[in-house]
C-alpha positions in Angstrom: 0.0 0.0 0.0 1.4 3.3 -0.8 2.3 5.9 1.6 -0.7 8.6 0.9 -3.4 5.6 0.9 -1.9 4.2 4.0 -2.4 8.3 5.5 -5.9 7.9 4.3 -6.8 4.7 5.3 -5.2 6.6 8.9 -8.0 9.1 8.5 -10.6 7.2 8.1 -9.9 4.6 10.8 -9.1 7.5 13.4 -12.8 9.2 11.9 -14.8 6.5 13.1 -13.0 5.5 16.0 -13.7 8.9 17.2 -17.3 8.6 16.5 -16.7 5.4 18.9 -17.3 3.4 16.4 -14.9 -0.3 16.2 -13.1 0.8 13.0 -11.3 -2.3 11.0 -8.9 -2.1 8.1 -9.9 -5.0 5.8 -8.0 -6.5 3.0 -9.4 -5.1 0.2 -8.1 -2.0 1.4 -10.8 -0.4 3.1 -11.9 0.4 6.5 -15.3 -1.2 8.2 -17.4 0.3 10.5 -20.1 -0.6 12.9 -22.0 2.3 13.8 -25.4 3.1 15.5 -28.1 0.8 15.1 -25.5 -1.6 13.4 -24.7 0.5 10.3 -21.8 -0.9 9.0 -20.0 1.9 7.5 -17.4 1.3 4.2 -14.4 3.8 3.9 -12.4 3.9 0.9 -9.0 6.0 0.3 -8.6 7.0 -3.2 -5.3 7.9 -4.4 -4.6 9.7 -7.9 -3.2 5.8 -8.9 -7.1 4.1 -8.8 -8.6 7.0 -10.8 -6.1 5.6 -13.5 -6.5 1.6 -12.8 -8.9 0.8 -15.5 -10.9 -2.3 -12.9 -11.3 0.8 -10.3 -14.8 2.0 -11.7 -16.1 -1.9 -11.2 -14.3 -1.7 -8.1 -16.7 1.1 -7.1 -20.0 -0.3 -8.2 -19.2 -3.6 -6.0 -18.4 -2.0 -3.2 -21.4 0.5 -3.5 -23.9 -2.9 -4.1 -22.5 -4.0 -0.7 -25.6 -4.7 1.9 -26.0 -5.5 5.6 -27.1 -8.7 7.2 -30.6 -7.5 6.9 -30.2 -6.2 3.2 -30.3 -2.7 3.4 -27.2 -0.9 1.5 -23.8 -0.2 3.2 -23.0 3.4 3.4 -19.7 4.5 1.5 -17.8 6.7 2.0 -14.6 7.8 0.0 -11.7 9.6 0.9 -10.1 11.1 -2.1 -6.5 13.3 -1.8 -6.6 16.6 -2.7 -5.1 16.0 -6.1 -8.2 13.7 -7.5 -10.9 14.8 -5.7 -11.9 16.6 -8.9 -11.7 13.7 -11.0 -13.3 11.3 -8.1 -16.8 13.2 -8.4 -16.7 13.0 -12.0 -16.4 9.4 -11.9 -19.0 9.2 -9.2 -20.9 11.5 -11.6 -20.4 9.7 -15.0 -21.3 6.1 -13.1 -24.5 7.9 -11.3 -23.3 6.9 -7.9 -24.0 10.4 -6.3 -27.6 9.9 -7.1 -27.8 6.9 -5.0 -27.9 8.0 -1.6 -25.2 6.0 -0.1 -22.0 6.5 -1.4 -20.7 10.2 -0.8 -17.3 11.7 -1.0 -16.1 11.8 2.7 -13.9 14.7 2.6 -10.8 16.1 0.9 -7.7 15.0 2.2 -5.7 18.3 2.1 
């Protein structure tokens, strides 16, 4: 894992822990979350690399088609650096993910 996406993945872990959430790294690269009423929360750094890794959009459809044990949709949540962000929403925006509900740009990592 790179060193930016390893800060990121950081963030995001320290994010939910604060919320008092139990907040753990998974292999695929993102962080899990259980939060109130047993929301389990999906964090995702993105690093300038992905937006150029041509299985990355798939990549983002899976995880946003990711459900609960009762079915409903896990929340995701992505954590761009500064330097995509830009290019992040337009993918989000070209594969009508922002319309969705669930999966939402986190924040900029400045």
């Amino acid at each position: 894992m790179g060193d930016r996406r390893e800060e990121l993945r950081t963030l995001l872990e320290g994010q939910y822990s604060s919320y008092g959430w139990k907040a753990v790294p998974a292999d695929d690269g993102t962080v899990r979350a259980t939060g109130l009423n047993g929301v389990i929360w999906i964090g995702l750094p993105v690093v300038a690399e992905d937006l150029e890794d041509p299985a990355f959009e798939v990549r983002l459809l899976t995880l946003s088609d990711e459900r609960m044990p009762r079915g409903e949709l896990c929340p995701l949540e992505l954590l761009p650096d500064e330097t995509c962000a830009n290019k992040l929403r337009a993918v989000l925006d070209r594969l009508r993910l922002n319309e969705r509900g669930h999966v939402e740009i986190y924040s900029v990592a400045a």
